[in-house]
Each structure stands twice: as structure tokens, then as C-alpha cells.
C-alpha positions as a Markdown table, in Angstrom:
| # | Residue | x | y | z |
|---|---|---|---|---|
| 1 | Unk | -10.6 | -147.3 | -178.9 |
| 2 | Unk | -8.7 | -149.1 | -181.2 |
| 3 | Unk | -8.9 | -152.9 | -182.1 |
| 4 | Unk | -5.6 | -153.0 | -180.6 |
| 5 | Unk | -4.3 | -151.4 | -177.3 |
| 6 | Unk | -0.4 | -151.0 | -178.2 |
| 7 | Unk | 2.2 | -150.9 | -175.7 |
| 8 | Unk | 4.8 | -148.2 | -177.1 |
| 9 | Unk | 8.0 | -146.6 | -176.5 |
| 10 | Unk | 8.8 | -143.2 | -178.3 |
| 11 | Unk | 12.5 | -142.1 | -178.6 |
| 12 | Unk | 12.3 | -138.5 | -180.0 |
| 13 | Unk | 14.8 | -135.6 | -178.8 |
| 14 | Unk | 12.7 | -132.7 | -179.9 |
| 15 | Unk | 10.4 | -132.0 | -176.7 |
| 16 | Unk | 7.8 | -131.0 | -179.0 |
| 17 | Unk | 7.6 | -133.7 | -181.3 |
| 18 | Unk | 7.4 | -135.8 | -178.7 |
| 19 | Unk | 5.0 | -134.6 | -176.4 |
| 20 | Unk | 2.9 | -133.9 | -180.1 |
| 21 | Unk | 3.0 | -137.6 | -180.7 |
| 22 | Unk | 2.2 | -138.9 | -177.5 |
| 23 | Unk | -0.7 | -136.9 | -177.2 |
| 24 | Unk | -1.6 | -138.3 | -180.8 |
| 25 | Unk | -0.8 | -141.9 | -179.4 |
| 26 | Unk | -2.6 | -141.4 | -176.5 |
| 27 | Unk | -6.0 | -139.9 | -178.1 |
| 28 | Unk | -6.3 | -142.9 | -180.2 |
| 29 | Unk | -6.2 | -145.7 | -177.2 |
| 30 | Unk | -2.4 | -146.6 | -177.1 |
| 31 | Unk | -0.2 | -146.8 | -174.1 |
| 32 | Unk | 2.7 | -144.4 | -174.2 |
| 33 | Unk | 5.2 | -146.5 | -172.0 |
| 34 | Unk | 8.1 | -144.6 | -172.3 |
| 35 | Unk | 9.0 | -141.5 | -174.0 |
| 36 | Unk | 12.3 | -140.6 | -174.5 |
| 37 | Unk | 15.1 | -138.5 | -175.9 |
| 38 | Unk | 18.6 | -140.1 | -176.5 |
| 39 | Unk | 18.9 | -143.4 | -177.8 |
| 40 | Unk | 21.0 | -144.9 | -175.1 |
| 41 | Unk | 17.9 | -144.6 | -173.2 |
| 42 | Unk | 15.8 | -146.0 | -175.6 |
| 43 | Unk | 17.7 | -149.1 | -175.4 |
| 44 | Unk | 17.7 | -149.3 | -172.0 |
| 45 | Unk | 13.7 | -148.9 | -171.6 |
| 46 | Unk | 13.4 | -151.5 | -174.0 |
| 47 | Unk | 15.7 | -154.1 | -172.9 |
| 48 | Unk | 14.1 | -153.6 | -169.7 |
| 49 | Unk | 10.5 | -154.4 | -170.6 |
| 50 | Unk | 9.8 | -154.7 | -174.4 |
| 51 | Unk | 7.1 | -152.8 | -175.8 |
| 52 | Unk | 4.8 | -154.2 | -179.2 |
| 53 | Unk | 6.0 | -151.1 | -181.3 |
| 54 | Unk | 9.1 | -148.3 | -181.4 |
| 55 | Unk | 8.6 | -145.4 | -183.0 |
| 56 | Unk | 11.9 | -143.6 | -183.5 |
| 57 | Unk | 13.7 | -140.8 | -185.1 |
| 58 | Unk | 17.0 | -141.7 | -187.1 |
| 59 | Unk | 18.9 | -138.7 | -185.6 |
| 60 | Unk | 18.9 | -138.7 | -182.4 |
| 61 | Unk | 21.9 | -137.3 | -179.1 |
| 62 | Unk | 24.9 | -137.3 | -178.8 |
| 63 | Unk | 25.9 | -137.4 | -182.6 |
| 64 | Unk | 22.4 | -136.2 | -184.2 |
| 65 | Unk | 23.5 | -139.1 | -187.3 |
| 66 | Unk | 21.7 | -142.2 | -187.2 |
| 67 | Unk | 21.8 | -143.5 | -183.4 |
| 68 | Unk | 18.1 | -143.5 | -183.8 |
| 69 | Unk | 18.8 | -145.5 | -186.7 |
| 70 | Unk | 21.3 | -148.2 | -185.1 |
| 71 | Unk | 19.2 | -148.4 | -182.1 |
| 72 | Unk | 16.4 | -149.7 | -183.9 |
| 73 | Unk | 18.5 | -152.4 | -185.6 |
| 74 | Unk | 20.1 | -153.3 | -182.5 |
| 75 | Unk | 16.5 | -153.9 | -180.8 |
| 76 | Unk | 15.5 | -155.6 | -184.2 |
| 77 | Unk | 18.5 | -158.0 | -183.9 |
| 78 | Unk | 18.0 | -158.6 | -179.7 |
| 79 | Unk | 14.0 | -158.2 | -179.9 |
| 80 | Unk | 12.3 | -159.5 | -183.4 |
| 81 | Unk | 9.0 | -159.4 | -182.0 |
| 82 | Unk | 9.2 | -155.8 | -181.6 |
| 83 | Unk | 7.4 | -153.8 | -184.6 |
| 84 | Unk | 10.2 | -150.6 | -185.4 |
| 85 | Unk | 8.9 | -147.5 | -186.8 |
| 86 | Unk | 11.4 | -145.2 | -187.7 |
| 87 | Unk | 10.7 | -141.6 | -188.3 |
| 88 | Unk | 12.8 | -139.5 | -190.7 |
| 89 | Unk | 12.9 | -135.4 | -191.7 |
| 90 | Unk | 14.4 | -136.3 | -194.9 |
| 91 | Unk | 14.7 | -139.0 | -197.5 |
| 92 | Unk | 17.6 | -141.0 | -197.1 |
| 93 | Unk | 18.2 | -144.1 | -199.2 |
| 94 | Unk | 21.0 | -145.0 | -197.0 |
| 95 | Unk | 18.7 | -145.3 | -194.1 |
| 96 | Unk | 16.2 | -147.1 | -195.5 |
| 97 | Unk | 18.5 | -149.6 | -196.7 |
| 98 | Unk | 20.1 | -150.1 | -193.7 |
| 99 | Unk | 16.6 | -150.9 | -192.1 |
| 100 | Unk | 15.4 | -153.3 | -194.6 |
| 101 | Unk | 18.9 | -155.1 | -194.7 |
| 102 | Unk | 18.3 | -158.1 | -192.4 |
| 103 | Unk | 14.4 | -157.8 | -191.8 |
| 104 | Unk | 11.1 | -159.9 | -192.7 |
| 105 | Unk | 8.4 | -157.4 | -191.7 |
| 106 | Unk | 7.1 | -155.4 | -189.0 |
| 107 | Unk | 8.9 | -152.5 | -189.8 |
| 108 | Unk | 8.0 | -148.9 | -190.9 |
| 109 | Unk | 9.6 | -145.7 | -192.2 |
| 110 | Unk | 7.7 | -142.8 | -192.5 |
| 111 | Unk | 8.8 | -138.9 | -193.3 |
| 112 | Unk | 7.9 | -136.7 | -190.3 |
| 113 | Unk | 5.3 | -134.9 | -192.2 |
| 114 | Unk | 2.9 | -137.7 | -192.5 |
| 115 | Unk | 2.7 | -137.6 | -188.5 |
| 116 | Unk | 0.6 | -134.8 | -189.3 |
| 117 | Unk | -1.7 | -136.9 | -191.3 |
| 118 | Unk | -2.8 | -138.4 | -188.4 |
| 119 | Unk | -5.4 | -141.1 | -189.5 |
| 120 | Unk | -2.6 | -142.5 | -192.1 |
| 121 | Unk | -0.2 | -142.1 | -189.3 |
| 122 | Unk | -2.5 | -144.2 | -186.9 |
| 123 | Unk | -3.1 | -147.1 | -189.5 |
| 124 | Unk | 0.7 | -147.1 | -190.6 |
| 125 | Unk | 1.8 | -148.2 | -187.2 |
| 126 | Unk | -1.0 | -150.7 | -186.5 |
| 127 | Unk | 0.6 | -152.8 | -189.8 |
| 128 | Unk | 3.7 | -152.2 | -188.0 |
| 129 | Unk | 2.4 | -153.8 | -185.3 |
| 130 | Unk | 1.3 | -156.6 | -187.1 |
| 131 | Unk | 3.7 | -157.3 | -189.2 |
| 132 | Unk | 4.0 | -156.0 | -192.2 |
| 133 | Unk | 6.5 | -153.2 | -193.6 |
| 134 | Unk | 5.4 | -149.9 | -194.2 |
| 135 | Unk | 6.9 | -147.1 | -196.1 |
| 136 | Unk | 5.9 | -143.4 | -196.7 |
| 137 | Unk | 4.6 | -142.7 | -200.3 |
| 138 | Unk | 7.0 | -140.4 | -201.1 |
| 139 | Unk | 10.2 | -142.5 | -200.4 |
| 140 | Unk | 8.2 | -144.6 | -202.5 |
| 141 | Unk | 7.9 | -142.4 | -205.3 |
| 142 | Unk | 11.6 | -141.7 | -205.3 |
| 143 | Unk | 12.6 | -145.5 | -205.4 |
| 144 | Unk | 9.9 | -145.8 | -208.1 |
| 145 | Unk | 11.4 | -143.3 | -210.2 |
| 146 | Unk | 15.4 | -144.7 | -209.6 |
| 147 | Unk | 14.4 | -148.0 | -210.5 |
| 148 | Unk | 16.6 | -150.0 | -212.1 |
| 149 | Unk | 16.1 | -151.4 | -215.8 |
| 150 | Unk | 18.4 | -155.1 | -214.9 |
| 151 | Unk | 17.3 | -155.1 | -211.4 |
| 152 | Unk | 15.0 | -158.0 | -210.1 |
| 153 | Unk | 12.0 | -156.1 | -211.2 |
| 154 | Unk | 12.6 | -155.8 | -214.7 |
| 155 | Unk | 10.2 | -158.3 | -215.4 |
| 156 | Unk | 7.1 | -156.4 | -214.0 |
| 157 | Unk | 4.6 | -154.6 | -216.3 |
| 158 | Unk | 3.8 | -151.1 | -215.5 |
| 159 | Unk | 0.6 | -151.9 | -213.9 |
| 160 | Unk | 2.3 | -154.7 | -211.7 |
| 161 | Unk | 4.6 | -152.2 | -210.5 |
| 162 | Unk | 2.2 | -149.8 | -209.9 |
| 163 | Unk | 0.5 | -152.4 | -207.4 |
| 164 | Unk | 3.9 | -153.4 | -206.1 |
| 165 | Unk | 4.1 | -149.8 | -205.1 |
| 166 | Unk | 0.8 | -149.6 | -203.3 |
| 167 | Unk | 1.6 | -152.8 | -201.8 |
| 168 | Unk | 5.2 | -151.1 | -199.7 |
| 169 | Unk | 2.3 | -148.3 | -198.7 |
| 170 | Unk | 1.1 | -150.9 | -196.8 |
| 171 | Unk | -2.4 | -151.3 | -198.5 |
| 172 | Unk | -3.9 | -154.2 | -198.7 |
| 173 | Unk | -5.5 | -155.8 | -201.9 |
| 174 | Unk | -8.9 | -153.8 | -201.4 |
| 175 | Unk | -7.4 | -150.2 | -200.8 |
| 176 | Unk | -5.0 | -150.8 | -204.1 |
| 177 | Unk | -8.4 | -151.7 | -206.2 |
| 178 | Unk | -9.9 | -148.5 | -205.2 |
| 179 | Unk | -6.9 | -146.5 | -205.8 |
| 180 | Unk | -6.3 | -147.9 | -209.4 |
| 181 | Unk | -10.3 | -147.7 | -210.0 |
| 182 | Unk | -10.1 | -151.6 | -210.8 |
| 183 | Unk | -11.8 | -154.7 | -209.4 |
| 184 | Unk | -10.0 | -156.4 | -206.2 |
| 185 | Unk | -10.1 | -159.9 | -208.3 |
| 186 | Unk | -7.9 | -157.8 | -210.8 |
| 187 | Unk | -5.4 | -156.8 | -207.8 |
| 188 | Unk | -5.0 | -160.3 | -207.1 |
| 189 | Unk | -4.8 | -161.6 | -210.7 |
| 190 | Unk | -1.4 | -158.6 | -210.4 |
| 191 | Unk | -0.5 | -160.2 | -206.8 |
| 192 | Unk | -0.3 | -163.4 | -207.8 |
| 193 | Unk | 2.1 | -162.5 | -210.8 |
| 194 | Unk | 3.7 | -160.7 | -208.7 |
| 195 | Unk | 4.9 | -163.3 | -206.7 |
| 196 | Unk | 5.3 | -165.7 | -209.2 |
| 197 | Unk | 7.7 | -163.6 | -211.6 |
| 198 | Unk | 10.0 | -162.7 | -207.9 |
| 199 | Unk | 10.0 | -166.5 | -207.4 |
| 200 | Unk | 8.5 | -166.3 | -204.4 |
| 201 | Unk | 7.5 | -169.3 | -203.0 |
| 202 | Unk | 4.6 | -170.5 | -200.3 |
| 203 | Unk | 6.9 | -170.9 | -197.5 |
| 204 | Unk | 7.1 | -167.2 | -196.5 |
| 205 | Unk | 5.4 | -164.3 | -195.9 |
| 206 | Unk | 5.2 | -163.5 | -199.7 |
| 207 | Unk | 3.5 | -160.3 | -199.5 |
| 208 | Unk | 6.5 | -159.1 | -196.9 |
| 209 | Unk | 9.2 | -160.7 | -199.4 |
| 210 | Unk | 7.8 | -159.0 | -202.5 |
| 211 | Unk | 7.6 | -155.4 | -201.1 |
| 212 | Unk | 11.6 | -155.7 | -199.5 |
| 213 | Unk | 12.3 | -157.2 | -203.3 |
| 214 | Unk | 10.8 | -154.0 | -204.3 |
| 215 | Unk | 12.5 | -151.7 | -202.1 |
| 216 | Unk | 16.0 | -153.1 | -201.8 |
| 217 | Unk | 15.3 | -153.5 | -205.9 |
């Protein structure tokens, strides 16, 4: 069982994706509330009784563009307690802007191929769940490599970034030392100038704040 029994609802219009993740969600101690396939009905469900986490695909009936997508802000904007994972077949900056444009955490983005990677998929959606922002290594890759020289990351060192990039993984401090073969006091030495060259101060969730910077950055 997991530390935490999750109350979902699933909005996916392929019949096999969805029972495929349902059964995943189920297998690991969740509750599958709902699982749906248009994302009028996903609203509906969830206006009705509001689930801890939605896991969604961005293209979803009638249109197949990005109800999926608008769904989940509009639940964002209605329900901010609710953690939003969004599920994509493709990379889209466009989407992923649009998520992160009014949020503060609890939210995820993942490529549909990392369902398949089912322990990652499994811990992704429990930092959903508790609040912190998630997003799939690849996507991250890609920002990584677009990043801009004058943007507000300009001031990073290589190895800052580096940890900054880790850190919108959704590791925490002890995962990033083992992945940079470093000490976890060294991690926080990089968090802690992390924060301070953002200017982010000790009124927010500064971990949250400094992977959005990253991101919309």
C-alpha cells in the first residue's frame, strides 16, 4: 500500500490507455474514482466531488486540441487544492506554459511514455499530490537546451543549473546528490544559491518558485 491512499479521477479518451492506467493506479493502492473520456465530463465529476489528484490528457473530444488542457486550468482556477497531472504524447512548450501560467505547485506534466516507467510514474504523482511541480525529463532537457542567455537564469553556474534541472524532476535534495555523485550538504550549498541569486525570499514555497522560474525561464 502506499503511504498515501489517493482519491483520483482519470480523463483519458483512448479506452486503452485508460483502462492501462487504472489498473496501474489501482495495483499501487489508489482509488480510481472516476475514469473518463471527454473533458466535459471530467469537469462535471469533479465539480461534483473533488478528487486529491487529476491525471489528464491535453487532447481530449470533441476537438482532440487542448480541452484536456483547459479543463485542467479551469479545475485549477475553481479547485486549487486539487493536484493536476497532465499527460502529453508530444512536447509542446505551448502547453506547458499555459499550465505553469498562474500556478504555485501541485502540478505535473509528464510525456505518455514515462507511464510505462511505472515506479517513476507512481512517485511523480504522489509530489503531485503534495504539492510540488513535476515535469518529465525530457521536456526538461529541451527547455535546458533553449535556455535563454538574458533570461532570469543567466546568473546560474553550470552546476547550479544542473541542480535546478533535477530539482523541476521533482527530486529532492538527496536523489540530486546521488545523481551528480556529490554530497547532499553540497546540493544544499547549490540550493541555497539558488534561491538567493532568483531573489527568492522566505515567504513562499521557494523550492516551487525556483523550478516555475526555471521553466517559464
Amino acid at each position: 500500500m502506499p503511504a498515501r491512499r489517493l482519491s483520483i479521477v482519470l480523463a483519458e479518451d483512448s479506452l486503452l490507455l485508460r483502462e492501462g492506467l487504472a489498473s496501474i493506479l489501482d495495483r499501487a493502492g489508489h482509488e480510481v474514482r472516476d475514469a473518463v473520456g471527454d473533458a466535459d465530463t471530467l469537469l462535471a465529476v469533479v465539480r461534483k466531488e473533488p478528487p486529491d489528484v487529476v491525471i489528464t490528457d491535453v487532447r481530449m473530444p470533441p476537438g482532440h486540441s487542448d480541452e484536456g488542457l483547459r479543463a485542467a486550468a479551469a479545475i485549477r482556477s475553481e479547485l486549487p487544492g486539487i493536484g493536476i497531472l497532465v499527460l502529453s504524447q508530444y512536447v509542446a512548450d505551448a502547453y506547458l506554459s499555459s499550465l505553469l501560467e498562474s500556478t504555485t505547485g501541485g502540478i505535473g506534466y509528464l510525456l505518455k511514455d514515462r507511464v510505462g516507467h511505472v515506479t517513476e510514474f507512481l512517485a511523480s504523482l504522489d509530489r503531485v499530490a503534495d504539492g510540488g511541480t513535476v515535469v518529465d525529463p525530457e521536456v526538461v532537457r529541451q527547455l535546458l537546451a533553449r535556455r535563454r542567455d538574458d533570461g532570469p537564469l543567466a546568473a546560474l553556474t553550470p552546476r547550479e543549473l544542473e541542480v535546478l534541472a533535477l530539482m523541476a524532476e521533482g527530486r529532492v535534495n538527496s536523489s540530486i546528490a546521488e545523481q551528480l555523485v556529490v554530497s547532499e550538504a553540497a546540493v544544499r550549498k547549490h540550493v541555497g544559491n539558488i534561491f538567493a541569486k532568483l531573489h527568492l525570499d522566505d515567504g513562499r514555497d521557494r523550492r516551487v518558485s525556483a523550478v516555475l522560474t526555471y521553466l517559464r525561464g
